[in-house]
N, C-alpha and C positions, 0 to 999 in steps of 0.2 A: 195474485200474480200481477208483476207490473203491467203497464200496456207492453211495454218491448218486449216482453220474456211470453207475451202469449205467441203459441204456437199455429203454423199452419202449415196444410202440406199440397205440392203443386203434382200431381199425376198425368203422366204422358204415356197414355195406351191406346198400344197399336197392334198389326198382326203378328209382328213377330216377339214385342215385350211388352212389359204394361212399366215403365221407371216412375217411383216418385224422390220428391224432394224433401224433405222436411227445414221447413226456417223459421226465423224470430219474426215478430210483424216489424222488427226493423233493418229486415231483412239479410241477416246472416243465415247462411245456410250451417246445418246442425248434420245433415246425414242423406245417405242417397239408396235408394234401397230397388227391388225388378223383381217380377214376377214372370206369367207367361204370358204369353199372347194373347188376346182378342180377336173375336170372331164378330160379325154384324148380332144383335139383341133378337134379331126372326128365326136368328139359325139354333139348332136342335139343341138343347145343353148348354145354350149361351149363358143362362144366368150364373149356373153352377161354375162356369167357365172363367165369367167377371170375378166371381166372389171369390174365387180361390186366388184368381193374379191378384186382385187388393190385398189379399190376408197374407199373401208373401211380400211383398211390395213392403205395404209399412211395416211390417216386420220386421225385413232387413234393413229401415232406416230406422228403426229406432236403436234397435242393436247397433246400427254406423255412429250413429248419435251418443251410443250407451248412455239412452235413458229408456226408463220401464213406461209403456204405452199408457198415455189421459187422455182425456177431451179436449180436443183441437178447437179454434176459432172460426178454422174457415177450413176447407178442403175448395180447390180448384181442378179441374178435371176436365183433361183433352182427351175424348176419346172415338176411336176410330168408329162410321159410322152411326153417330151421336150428332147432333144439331139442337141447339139451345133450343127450347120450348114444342119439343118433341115429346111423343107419348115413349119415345127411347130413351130423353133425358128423363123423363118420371122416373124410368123403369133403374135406370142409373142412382139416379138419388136414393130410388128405395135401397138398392143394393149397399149403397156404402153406409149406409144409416143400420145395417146389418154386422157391419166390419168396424166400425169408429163413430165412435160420439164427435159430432161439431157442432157449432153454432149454426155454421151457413157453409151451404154444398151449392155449388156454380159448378154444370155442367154443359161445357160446349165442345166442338168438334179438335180433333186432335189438330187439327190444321189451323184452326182457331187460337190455340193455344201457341203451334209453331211461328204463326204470325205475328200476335203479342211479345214472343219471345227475340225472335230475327231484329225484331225495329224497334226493342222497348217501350212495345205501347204506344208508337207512333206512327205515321201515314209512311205507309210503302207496302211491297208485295212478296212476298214466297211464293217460288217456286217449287213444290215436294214431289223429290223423286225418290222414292223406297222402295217396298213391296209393292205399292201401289203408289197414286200420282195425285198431286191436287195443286191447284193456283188460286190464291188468294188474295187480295189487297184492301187498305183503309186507306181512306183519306183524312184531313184533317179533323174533319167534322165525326169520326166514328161510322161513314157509311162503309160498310163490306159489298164488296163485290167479290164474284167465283168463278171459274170456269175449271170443270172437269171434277174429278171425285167423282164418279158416279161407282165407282168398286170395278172389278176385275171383268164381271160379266159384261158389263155395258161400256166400260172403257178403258182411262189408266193408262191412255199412251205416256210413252215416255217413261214409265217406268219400269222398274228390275222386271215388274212382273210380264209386261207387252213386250221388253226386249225379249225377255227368254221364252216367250210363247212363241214371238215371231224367228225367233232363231229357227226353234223345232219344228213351223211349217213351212219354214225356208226348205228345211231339209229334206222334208217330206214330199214339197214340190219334186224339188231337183232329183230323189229318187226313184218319180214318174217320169222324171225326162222331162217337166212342164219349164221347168226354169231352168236357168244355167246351173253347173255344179258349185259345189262349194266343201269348203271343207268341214262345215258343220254337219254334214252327214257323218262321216267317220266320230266326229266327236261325240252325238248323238246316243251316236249309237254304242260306241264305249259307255257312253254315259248311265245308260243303264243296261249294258250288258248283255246287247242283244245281236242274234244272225242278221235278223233281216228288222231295219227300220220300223216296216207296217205293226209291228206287232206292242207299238208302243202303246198303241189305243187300250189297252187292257189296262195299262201302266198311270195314265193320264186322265181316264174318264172316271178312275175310282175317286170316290167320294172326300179322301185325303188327300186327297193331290193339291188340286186350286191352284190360290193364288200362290201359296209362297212355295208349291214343287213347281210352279213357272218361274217363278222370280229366283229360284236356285239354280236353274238353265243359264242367268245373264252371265255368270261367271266363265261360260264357254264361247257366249256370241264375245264377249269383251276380250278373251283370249284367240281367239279368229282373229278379230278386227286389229290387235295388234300385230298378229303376224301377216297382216296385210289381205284377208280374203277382204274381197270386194263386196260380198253381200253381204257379211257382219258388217260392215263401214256401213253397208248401206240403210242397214237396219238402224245403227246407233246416230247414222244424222237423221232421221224420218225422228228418231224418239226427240233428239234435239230440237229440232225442226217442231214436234209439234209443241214440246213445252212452251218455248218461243211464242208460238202462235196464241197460245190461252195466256200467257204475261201479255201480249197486247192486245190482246180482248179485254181482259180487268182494267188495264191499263186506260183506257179511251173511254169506257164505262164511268169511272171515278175522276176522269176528267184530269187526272195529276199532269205535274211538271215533265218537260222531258228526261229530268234527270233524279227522277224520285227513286229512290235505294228499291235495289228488286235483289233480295237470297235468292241465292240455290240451296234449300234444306234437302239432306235425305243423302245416304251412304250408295246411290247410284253414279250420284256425280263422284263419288271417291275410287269406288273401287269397277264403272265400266270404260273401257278405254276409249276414250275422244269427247267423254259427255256432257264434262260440263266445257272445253275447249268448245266444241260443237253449238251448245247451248249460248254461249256468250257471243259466237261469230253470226247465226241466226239474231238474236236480239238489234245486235251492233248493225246487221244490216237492215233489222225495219226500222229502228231508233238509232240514228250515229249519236246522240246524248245517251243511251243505256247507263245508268249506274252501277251495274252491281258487285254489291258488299257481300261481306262475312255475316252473318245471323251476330247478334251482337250477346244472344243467351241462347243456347239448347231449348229445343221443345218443354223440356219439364219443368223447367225453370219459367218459361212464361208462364204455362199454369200454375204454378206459384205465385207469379206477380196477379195474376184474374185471382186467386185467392187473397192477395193482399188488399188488392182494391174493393174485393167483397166486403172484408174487414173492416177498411174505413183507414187502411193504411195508406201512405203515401210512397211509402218507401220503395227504393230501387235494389236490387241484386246483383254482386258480384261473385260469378259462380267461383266455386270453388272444387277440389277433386276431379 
């Protein structure tokens, strides 16, 4: 096979998909393929969990591709609580060395991958708001800096998942009388179909729940906030507000320009009302230089590009599909 016709494939898995890409090492994209979700590698059934979202993933891009599944050059892999030269990226690499023959399996952090992707493998920073939340920046030199990612338990402001957590103890206040009222109680509680509020706790502490039956609640604080409740708004700038704050932590750390490119990745800034407005007026006010751009390639497609450079590729990507 020539060098351009070898294959490689870029994987972006997180809690709610696992997307990969399949391209040429001269970087045409061939197919785009999803599985399921991702859980952290500690939790119960994780491996069975990984190995099934890869085995639908590249499946359905080789099928996008209509070509019959070989042996790849490289596999790149963004995935959610994963960090390069963790006993979680061994655990990773064994996995796909189960699902596809490669030459070479680079595993790093899904956020890793969104970074790579956002700036083309150049100095700047993401900001990721989804299910969960993370901030990340490089400088010129390849040094990474981080703030936040710690998962759902220990943090995650700013994202789908802490708006709609904190919607539901807004609510829960304000139906002690601790705080003012709101209209997220009524929503609440339509929302899952209940007399009385309290009774959510059955609902929420079951073991299914987590992160992403939090992050399914933002769709109600963000429909508040547009109709103007006060504590939704005030929920959604605190999340703005804190993204903000971990961009200029990374920010000051890496030492960058005032006007180094900072994304907003992640479908919270799309679909919660004020987020990423919120998010850009926050920045602009601790940096009046703020830059920020468009991601210049999707998550999946950077891990694609971390497999291209595994390879010994140079090549760059124009996404396609």
């Amino acid at each position: 096979m020539k060098d351009d016709q070898r294959l490689c494939f870029g994987v972006d898995g997180g809690q709610t998909s696992t997307k990969c890409a399949l391209v040429t090492a001269d970087g045409r994209v061939l197919g785009y393929g999803a599985g399921g979700g991702l859980v952290h590698l500690a939790a119960e059934g994780a491996r069975e969990r990984h190995t099934e979202a890869l085995r639908q993933a590249f499946a359905a891009a080789w099928s996008s591709a209509g070509l019959a599944p070989c042996p790849v050059a490289a596999v790149g892999l963004g995935l959610t609580g994963v960090e390069a030269g963790t006993p979680e990226a061994a655990q990773a690499r064994a996995i796909v060395a189960e699902v596809i023959t490669a030459d070479v399996v680079e595993v790093h952090s899904d956020a890793y991958a969104a970074l790579i992707g956002a700036h083309d493998g150049q100095a700047g920073i993401i900001a990721i708001s989804g299910t969960g939340s993370h901030v990340l920046g490089m400088d010129h030199a390849g040094r990474i800096e981080r703030a936040g990612g710690w998962g759902w338990l220990l943090g995650d402001e700013g994202s789908a998942m802490w708006i709609g957590r904190s919607g539901l103890a807004a609510a829960l206040r304000a139906a002690d009388g601790v705080d003012p009222p709101t209209a997220l109680e009524v929503a609440m509680r339509a929302h899952f179909a209940l007399h009385a509020l309290r009774d959510v706790k059955r609902l929420v502490y079951d073991s299914h729940f987590g992160a992403k039956g939090f992050a399914g609640l933002a769709p109600l604080v963000s429909q508040a906030a547009a109709q103007g409740d006060a504590v939704a708004r005030g929920i959604i700038t605190q999340a703005a507000h804190d993204l903000a704050a971990q961009v200029m932590a990374v920010h000051r750390r890496l030492s960058l320009p005032p006007d180094a490119p900072i994304a907003p990745v992640g479908g919270a800034y799309e679909h919660v009302h004020g987020l990423r407005e919120g998010f850009i007026a926050a920045l602009r006010s601790a940096n009046p230089r703020a830059n920020v751009v468009a991601p210049k390639l999707p998550p999946v497609l950077g891990a694609a590009l971390i497999a291209l450079r595994a390879c010994g590729s140079p090549a760059t990507i124009a996404p396609t599909g």
